[in-house]
Structures are given as C-alpha cells and as structure tokens.
C-alpha positions as CSV (number, residue, x, y, z in Angstrom):
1,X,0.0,0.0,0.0
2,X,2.8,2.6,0.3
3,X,4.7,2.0,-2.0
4,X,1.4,2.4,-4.4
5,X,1.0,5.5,-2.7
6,X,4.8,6.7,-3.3
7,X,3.7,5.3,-7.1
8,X,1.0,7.9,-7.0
9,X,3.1,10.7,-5.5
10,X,5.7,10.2,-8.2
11,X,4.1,10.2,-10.4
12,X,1.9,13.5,-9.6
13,X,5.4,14.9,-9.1
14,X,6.2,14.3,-12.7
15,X,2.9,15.2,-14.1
16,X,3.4,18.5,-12.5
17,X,6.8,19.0,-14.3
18,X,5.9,18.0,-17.6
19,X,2.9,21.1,-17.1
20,X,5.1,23.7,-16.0
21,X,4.7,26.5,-18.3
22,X,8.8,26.8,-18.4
23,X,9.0,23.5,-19.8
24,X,6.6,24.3,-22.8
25,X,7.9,23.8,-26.3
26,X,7.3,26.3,-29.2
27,X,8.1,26.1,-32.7
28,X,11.8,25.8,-33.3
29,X,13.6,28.5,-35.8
30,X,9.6,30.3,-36.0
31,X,9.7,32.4,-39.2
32,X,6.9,35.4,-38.3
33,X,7.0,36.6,-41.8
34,X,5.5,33.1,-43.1
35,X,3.6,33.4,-40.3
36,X,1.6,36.7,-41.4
37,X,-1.2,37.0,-43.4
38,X,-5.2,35.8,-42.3
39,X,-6.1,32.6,-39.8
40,X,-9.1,31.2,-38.8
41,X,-9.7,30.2,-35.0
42,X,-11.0,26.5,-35.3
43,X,-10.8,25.5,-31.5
44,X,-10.1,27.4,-28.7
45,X,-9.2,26.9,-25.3
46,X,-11.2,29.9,-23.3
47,X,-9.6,31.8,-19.9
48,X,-11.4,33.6,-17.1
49,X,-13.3,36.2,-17.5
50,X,-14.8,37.8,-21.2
51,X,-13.3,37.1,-24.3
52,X,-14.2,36.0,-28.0
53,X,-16.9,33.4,-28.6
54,X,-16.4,32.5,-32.8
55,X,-16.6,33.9,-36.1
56,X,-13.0,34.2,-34.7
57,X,-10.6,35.9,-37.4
58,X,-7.1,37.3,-37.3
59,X,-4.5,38.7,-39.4
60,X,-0.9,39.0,-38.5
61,X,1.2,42.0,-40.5
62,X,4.7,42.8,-40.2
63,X,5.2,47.1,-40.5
64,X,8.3,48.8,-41.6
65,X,10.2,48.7,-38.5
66,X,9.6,44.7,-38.2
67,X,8.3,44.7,-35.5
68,X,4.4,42.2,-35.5
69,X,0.7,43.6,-35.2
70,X,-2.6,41.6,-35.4
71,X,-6.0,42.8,-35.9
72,X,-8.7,40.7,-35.0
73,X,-12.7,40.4,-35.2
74,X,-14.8,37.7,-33.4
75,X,-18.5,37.6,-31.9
76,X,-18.7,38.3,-28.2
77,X,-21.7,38.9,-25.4
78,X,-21.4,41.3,-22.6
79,X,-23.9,42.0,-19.9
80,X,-24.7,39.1,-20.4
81,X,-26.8,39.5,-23.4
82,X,-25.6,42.4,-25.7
83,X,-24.1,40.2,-28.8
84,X,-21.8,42.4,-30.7
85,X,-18.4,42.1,-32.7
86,X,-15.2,43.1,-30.9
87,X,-12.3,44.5,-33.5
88,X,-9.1,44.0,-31.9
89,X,-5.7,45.3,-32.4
90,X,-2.7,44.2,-30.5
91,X,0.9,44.5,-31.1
92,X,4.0,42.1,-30.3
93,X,7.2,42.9,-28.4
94,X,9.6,40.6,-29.5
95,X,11.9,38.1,-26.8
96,X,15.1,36.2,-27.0
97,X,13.3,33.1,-27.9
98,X,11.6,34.0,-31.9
99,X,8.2,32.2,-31.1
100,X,7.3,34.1,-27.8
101,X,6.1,37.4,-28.1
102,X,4.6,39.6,-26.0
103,X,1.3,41.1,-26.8
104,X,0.0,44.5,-26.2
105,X,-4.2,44.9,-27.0
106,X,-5.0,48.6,-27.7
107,X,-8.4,50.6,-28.5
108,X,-11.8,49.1,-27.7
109,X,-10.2,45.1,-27.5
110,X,-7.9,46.6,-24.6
111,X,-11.3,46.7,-22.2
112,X,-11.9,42.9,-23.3
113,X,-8.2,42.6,-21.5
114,X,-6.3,43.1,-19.0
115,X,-2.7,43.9,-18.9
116,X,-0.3,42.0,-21.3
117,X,-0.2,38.4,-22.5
118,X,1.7,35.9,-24.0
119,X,1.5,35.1,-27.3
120,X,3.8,31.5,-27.7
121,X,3.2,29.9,-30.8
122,X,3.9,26.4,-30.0
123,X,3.6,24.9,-34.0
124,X,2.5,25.7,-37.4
125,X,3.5,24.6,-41.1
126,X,2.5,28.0,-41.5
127,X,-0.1,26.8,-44.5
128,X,-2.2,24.9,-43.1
129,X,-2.5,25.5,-39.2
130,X,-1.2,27.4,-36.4
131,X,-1.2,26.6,-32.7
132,X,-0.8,29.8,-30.1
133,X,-0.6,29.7,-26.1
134,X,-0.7,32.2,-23.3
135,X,-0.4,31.7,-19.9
136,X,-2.0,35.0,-17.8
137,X,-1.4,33.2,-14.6
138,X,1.1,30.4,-13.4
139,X,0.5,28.2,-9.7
140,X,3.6,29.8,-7.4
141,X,3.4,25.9,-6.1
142,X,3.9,23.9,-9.0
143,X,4.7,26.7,-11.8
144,X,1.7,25.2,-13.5
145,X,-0.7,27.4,-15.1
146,X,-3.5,28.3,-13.5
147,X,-4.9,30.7,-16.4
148,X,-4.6,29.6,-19.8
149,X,-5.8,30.4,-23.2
150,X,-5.3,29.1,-26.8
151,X,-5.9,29.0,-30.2
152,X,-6.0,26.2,-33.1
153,X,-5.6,28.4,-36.1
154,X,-6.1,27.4,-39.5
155,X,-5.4,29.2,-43.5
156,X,-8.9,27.3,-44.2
157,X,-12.6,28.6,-42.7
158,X,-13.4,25.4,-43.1
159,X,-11.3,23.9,-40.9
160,X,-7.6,21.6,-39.9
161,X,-7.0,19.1,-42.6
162,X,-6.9,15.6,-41.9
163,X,-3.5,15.4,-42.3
164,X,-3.0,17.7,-39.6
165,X,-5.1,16.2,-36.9
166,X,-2.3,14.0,-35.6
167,X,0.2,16.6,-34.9
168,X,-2.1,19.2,-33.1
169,X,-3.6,16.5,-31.0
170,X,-0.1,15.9,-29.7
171,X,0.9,19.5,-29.5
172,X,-2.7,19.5,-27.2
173,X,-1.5,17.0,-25.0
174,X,2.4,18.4,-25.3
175,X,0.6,21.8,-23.0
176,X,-1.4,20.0,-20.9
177,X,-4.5,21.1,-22.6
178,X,-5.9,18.3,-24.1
179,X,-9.4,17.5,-23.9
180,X,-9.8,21.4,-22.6
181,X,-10.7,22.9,-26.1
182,X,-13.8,24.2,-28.1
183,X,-14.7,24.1,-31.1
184,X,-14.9,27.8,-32.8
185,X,-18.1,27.9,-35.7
186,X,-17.9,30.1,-38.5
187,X,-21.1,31.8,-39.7
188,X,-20.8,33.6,-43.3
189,X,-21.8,37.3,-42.8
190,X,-22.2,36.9,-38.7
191,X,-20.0,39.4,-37.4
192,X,-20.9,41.9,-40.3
193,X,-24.7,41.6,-39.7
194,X,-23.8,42.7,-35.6
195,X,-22.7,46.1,-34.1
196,X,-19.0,46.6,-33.9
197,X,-17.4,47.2,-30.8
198,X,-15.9,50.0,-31.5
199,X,-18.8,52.0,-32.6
200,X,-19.9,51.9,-29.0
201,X,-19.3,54.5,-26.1
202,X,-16.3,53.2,-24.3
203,X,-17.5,54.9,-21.2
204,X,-19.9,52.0,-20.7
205,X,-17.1,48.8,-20.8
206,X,-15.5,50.9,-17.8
207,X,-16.8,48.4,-15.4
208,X,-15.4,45.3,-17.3
C-alpha cells in the first residue's frame, strides 16, 4: 500500500513538471513573416473572464520597423446579453526566444483585456494551421498554469485538414491542454450583420 502510494506521489510529481509552463515547447527556428497574413480560429481553449466566442478571425502584419501587429474580429456577449463584434488590435514585443512574443491589446479590444499576455506559438507549417498559447497566470506551487488560453488556427474557414489532426492532438497533449478545447463555428456574414465594438461609447465597458 505505500509503495502504491509513493507510485502515486511520483508520479503526480512528474505530471506537474511535464505542465510547468517553463518547460513548454514552441516552434523551433519560428519564421513570423511566413507566419503573417489571415487565420481562422477552429478551437479554442477559453480563460477567465470575457473574451471572443467564434466567427474568430485574425490577421498577422509585419510594419516597416519589423516589428508584428494583429488585428482581429470575433462575436462576443457582454452583460450578459448584448451580442456584438469586438475589432481588436494588438501588437507584439519581440523576446530572446523568436516564437514568444509579448502582446500589447489597444483601443476598444484593450477593455476585453487586462494587462499584457503571451503570445507563444507552440507549432505551425504555416499553410495549413497554427497553434498559439498564453499563460495570464502560473500556480507559485507547481509553476503550473493556472490561467490559460489558446488558439488552433487554420489558413482554411473550413477547418484543420486531416492530415494535420495528428500533430495538433499531440501539440494538445504536449501543454497540458488536451481534452480542454472548443470548437470555434464560422457563420458567413455573422460578425458583419452585428454592431461593432468600437462603434460603441467606451465609457460604458469601464466596469469590465
């Protein structure tokens, strides 16, 4: 019986290491400029608090100084019952490691947020699908995270190729997030047919 429970113990021990958020992969030698241009959000994994529903789409730029921005547009509800489109724009500080940025949201997508977050793309053949993750929080016990979001991105609406189901299903399991996600639907016209964000007084997102 003890040594079944040392079993245990060990081997929560190691389940705890393999999730600390230091020990995270991301995509080796990342190339951002193959990385630009539109992606589709096809799953997410959701944090705490507001944030995008679907109709999920973002597009990555690189400006004259090189440096990364990303605008995005996806269908949210606040109050509880007020469905409207959030535009979001957010912009990357760059790290020692090429595939973790820090991102910065501005404007109207700054109330749906709060502070900055990582953006870590963990893998992408960059034509086919994408796979980003942020930790907003980590356990001071375990270095584990204890808030978490991400994104399956894909260059296709309609959704991750066959092909590719393998390798983002073990790039799921790789973060510890496995079994967590949702799947993000794509209406045709949705997000045009519903009040942008921005066109709304920001006074009344104060309280968010």
């Amino acid at each position: 019986m003890l040594r079944f429970i040392v079993a245990l113990c060990l081997l929560a021990v190691s389940w705890a290491q393999d999730c600390e958020v230091a020990n995270i992969q991301v995509m080796q030698n990342f190339n951002k400029t193959r990385y630009t241009g539109t992606w589709y959000a096809v799953g997410k994994k959701d944090p705490e608090g507001l944030f995008l529903l679907d109709n999920i789409v973002a597009n990555f730029e690189i400006k004259e100084d090189g440096s990364m921005t990303a605008t995005a547009r996806g269908r949210v509800i606040i109050f509880n019952h007020w469905e409207v489109c959030a535009d979001m724009f957010a912009t990357f500080e760059e790290t020692p490691d090429p595939a973790k940025f820090r991102m910065k949201y501005w404007g109207a997508s700054a109330m749906l947020q709060t502070g900055d977050d990582d953006h870590w793309v963990i893998a992408t053949d960059y034509d086919n699908y994408a796979i980003q993750y942020s930790c907003r929080r980590r356990n001071e016990w375990d270095g584990t995270c204890e808030d978490s979001y991400s994104f399956i991105f894909s260059r296709h609406i309609t959704g991750l190729r066959p092909e590719d189901q393998a390798m983002v299903v073990h790039k799921k399991r790789e973060i510890c997030l496995l079994g967590k996600y949702r799947q993000v639907s794509h209406t045709l016209g949705k997000c045009e047919a519903l009040t942008p964000i921005d066109s709304i007084n920001g006074g009344e997102f104060a309280g968010l």
